[in-house]
N, C-alpha and C positions, 0 to 999 in steps of 0.2 A: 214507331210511327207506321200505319198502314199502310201499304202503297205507297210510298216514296220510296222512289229509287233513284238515287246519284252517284257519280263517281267524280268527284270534284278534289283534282290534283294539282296542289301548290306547292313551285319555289318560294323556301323565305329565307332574308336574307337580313339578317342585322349585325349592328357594331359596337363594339365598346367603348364607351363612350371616350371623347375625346383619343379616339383609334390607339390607346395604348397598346403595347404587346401586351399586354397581361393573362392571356390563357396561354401559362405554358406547359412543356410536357410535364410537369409536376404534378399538377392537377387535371390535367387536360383530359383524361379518361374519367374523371371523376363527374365533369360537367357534361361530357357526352351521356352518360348514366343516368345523370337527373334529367336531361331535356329529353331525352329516350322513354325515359320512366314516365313524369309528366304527360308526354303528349300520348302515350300510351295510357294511362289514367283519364286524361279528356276524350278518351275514343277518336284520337285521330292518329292514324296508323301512320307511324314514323317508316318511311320505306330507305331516307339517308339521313342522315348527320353527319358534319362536320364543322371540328372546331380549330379554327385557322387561331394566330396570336392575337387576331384582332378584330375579327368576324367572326360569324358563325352561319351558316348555310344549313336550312334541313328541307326534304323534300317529302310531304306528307300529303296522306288523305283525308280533307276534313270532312266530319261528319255532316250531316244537315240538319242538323240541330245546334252546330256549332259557328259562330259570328267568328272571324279570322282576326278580326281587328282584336277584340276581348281576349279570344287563345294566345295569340302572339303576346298580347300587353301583360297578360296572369302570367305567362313563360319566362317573359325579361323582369318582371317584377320576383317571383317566385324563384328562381334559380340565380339573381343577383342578391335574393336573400341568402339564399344557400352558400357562394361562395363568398360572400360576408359573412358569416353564422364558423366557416370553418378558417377564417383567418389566411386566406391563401394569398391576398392583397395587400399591400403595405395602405394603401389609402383605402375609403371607401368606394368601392365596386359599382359601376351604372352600368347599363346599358344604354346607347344615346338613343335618341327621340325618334319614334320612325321605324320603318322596315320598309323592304320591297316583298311586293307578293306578286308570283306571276303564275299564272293554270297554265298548265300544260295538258298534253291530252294525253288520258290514258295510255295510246300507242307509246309516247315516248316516256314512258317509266322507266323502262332499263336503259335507256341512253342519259337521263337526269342522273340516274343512280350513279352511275361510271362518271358523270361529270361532276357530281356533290364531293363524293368518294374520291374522286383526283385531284382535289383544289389543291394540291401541295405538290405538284406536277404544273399543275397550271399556272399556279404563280411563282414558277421558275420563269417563265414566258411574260406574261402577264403582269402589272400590277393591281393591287384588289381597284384600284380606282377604275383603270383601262377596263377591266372585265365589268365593272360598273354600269358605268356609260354605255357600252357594247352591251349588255345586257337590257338595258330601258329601251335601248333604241331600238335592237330587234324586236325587241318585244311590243314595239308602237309607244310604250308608255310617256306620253308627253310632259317633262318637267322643267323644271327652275333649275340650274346649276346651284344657286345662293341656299338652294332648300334641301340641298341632298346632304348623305352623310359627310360631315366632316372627313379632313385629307389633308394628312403632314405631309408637307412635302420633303423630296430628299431624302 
């Protein structure tokens, strides 16, 4: 594409569906691999990932030629085939409805990256719900409680 120049850097952030623990260290480098791989494939440069037991967080560059909504939805479609495909789920594998996406600005790439990269620090502190919420809010993003990810409680 001539002349188009962007640097357009998003948090995303999704869940399994029905927030099972089901990515555990078993496979959990495996999935990191394929969503690494994939979004490297799609031309949007993975700069974090991570794969919590029940989320997943990555912090990439999308291209401009690339709809965040479709990347994201081919990701959780494509890689819940994958660990379907290899049996590492006693049930069938989703990913739930949805994602957050939030741009950051270029400046803050290597403070995203320490914060993607730490979520297993963080949610020693933290629950993924609290860091949720705390997350929309700062971020301005105006929502529905009733519409956001599912949340076991306890």
């Amino acid at each position: 594409m001539a002349n188009t120049f962007t640097q357009t850097l998003v948090h995303v952030i999704f869940a399994v569906d029905g927030r099972d623990n089901l990515l555990t260290k078993e496979f959990n480098n495996q999935v990191y691999r394929y969503l690494t791989s994939f979004l490297n494939k799609e031309q949007a440069i993975p700069h974090a990932v991570h794969c919590s037991l029940d989320h997943v967080h990555v912090l990439i560059t999308l291209p401009p030629t690339k709809n965040l909504s479709r990347l994201i939805g081919d990701l959780k479609a494509y890689s819940s085939g994958y660990i379907n495909a290899n049996g590492w789920v006693e049930k069938v594998f989703r990913w739930q409805a949805g994602y957050v996406g939030i741009s950051c600005s270029p400046m803050e790439r290597e403070g995203m990256i320490a914060y993607v990269i730490g979520q297993d620090a963080l949610h020693r502190k933290w629950s993924f719900k609290e860091e949720y919420f705390k997350l929309l809010d700062e971020s301005g993003i105006v929502y529905d409680e009733q519409y956001g990810f599912e949340f076991q409680e306890g």
